[in-house]
N, C-alpha and C positions, 0 to 999 in steps of 0.2 A: 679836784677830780683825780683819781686813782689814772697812773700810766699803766696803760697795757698792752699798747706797743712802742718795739723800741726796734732805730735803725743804728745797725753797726757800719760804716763804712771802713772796710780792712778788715780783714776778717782773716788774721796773720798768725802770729806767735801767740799774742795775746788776746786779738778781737777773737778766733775763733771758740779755744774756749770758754771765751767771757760770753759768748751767743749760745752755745752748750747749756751754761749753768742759767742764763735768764729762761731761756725754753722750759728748762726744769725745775724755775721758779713760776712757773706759768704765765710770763710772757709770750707776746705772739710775736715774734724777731725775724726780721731782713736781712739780710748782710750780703757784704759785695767783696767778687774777688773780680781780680783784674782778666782771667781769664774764664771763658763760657763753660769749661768743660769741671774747670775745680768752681766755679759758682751754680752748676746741676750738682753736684757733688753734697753740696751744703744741705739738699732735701734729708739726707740719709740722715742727720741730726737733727730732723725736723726745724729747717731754717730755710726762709725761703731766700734763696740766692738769685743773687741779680752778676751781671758781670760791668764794671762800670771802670774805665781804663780815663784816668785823669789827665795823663798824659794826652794821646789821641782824642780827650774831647769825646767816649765812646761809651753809648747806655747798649751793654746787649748788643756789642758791635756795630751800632749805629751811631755814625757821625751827632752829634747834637750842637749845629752851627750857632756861632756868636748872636747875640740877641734873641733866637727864639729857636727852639728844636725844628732839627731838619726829619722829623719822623712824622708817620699822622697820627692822631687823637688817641687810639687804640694804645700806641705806643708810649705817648704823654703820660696818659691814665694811669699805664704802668709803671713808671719811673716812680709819678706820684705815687702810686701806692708800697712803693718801698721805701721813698726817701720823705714823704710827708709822714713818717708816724707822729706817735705823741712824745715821742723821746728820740734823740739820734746822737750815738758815741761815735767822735770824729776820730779814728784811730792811724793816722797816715802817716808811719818812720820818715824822717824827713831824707835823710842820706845825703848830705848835701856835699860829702866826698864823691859821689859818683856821678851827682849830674846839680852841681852848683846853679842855686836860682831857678829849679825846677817847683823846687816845696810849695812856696809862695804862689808860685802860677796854679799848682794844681787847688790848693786851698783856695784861692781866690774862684776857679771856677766852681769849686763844691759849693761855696757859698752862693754864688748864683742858680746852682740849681735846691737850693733851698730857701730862694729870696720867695715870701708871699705867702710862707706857712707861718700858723703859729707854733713854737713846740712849748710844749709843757718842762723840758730841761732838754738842754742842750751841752754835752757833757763833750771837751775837747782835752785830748791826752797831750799833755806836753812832756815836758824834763824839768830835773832838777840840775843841766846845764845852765840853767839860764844865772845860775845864784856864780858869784866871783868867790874865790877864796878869801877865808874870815878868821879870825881866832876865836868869835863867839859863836854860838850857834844863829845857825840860819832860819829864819824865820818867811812866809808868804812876804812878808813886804821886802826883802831884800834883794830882789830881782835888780839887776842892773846891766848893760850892756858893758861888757867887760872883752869882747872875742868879737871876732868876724860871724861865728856861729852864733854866740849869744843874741847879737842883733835877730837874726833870723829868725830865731825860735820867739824872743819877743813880739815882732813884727808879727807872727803867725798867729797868738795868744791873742793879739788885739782885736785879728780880724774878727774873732767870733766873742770876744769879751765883752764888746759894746749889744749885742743883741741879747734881748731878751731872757731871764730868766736860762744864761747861761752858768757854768761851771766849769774851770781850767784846773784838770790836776795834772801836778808834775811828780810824774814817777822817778826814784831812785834809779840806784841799779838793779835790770831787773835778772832774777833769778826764779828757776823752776825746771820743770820739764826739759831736757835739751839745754838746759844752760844752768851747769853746774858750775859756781864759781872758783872751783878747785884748777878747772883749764883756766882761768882768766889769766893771772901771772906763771904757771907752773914752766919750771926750769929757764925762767927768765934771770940774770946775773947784774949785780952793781944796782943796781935800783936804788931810786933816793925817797924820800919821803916813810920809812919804818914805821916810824908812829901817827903816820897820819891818821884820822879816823876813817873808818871806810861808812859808806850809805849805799844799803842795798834793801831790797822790799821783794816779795814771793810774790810770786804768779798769784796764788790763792787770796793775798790783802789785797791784790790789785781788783781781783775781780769783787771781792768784798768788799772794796770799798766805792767801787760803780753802783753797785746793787746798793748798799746804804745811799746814796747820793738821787737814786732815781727813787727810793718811797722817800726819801726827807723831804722837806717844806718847812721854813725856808732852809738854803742854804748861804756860805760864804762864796762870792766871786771864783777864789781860788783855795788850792789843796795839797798841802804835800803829802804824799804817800810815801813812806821810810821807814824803817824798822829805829826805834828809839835809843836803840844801844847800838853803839861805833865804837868795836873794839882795832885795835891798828894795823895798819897795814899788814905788818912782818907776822903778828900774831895770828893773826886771822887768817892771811892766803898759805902760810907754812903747812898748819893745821888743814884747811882746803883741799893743796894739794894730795897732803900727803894721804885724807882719806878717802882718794881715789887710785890711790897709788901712783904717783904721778911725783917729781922731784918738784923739791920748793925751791923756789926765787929765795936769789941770795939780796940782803941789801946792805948800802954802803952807810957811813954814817953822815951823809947830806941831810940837812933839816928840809923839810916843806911844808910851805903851810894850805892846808888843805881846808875843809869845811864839814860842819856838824849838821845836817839837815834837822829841824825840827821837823818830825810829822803827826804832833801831838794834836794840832788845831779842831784835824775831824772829829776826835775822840770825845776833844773837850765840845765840839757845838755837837755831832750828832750822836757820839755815845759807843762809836764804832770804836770794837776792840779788835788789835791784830793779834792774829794766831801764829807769827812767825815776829815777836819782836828783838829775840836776839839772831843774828845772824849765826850764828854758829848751830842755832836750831836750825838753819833750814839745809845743814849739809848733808841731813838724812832722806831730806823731800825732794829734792830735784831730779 
């Protein structure tokens, strides 16, 4: 059966325009921001917004106690009809600099208030932190817990890996709108790592390659999304900065070894082509 609705939770950097372009693929799309006033807001792109705060336990500013919603029926019904679509993108930055051992709690209650549906794909945003540094390129199966952070994002990946007709991709670094990679290092001094490769992916593959993942049938478990050319560190943010005008990081001659993301996987199962594979294309688009 054909998806034709789909729920975004996070509806951020990335989820809002990835809820944008499904509308304008004629999807019928939910999406949740954490607060009431920018989740009315979301109507004006014809997305129907919900406000849903993970933290506080809060659908629409309402409490929704442990084991069973503290709202009546009316309000149930509503939840459900945003969060039981036929598709849901779990989109929720973990941040685990600002409020450690948060991510996990919110993720584990999303998942309870999604226990009892079936979805037709179930699509959760990860990272390509989770990979250790490598001298060969990195492939989906090289995930390993290498970091305090790696466990976490792992542990997250699981929660919803085991369910149904799910799908984990791990984005690069992401670049587009608002995050031009030209600030990432600009007038930073002594840096080590010159020729490391860099891994970065545009806003526009990211959301291309959600859209190819929700018509595909089947898919793989998991996905990396990466632009296939990794040119090096020094080469690539020098060039970055400087065409924003902005001064380039200098760097020292310390070796590091860094890591090559493959994110050829999708291409090869579903046919998806990126529009931004060499990164130095995308310093005109962001």
């Amino acid at each position: 059966m054909k998806i034709k609705t789909v729920s975004i939770v996070g509806c951020g950097w990335f989820g809002l325009p990835l809820a944008k372009a499904l509308v304008e693929q004629g999807y019928v799309v939910s999406g949740s921001k954490r607060k009431a006033d920018a989740a009315a807001a979301l109507t004006l792109d014809g997305i129907s917004g919900f406000s849903l705060d993970l933290d506080k336990q809060q659908f629409n500013g309402v409490v929704i106690e442990e084991g069973e919603p503290g709202f009546d029926k009316p309000t149930l019904t509503e939840l459900h009809q945003h969060l039981h679509t036929q598709a849901i993108v779990i989109n929720i930055p973990p941040a685990m600099v600002k409020s450690p051992g948060a991510y996990l709690k919110r993720l584990g209650f999303l998942k309870r208030l999604m226990a009892g549906h079936v979805y037709q794909r179930i699509i959760f945003v990860s990272t390509t932190g989770v990979y250790p540094a490598s001298e060969k390129p990195v492939t989906e199966d090289d995930a390993a817990m290498h970091s305090p952070s790696s466990e976490v994002l792992l542990e997250a990946e699981n929660l919803f890996r085991e369910l149904p007709d799910s799908c984990i991709i791990r984005f690069a670094g992401l670049v587009g709108q608002g995050r031009h990679p030209g600030r990432f290092l600009a007038g930073k001094q002594n840096l080590s790592g010159r020729a490391a490769p860099i891994n970065l992916v545009h806003l526009d593959d990211c959301i291309g390659a959600v859209s190819c993942i929700l018509s595909a049938r089947p898919v793989s478990p998991v996905y990396n999304i990466c632009a296939n050319q990794h040119p090096g560190r020094e080469a690539f943010y020098s060039v970055a900065a400087e065409s924003i005008a902005l001064k380039a990081p200098t760097f020292n001659e310390e070796e590091q070894v860094g890591k090559s993301i493959d994110g050829s996987k999708i291409s090869a199962d579903l046919g998806f082509q990126y529009r931004y594979d060499d990164p130095f294309d995308m310093l005109g688009e962001c």
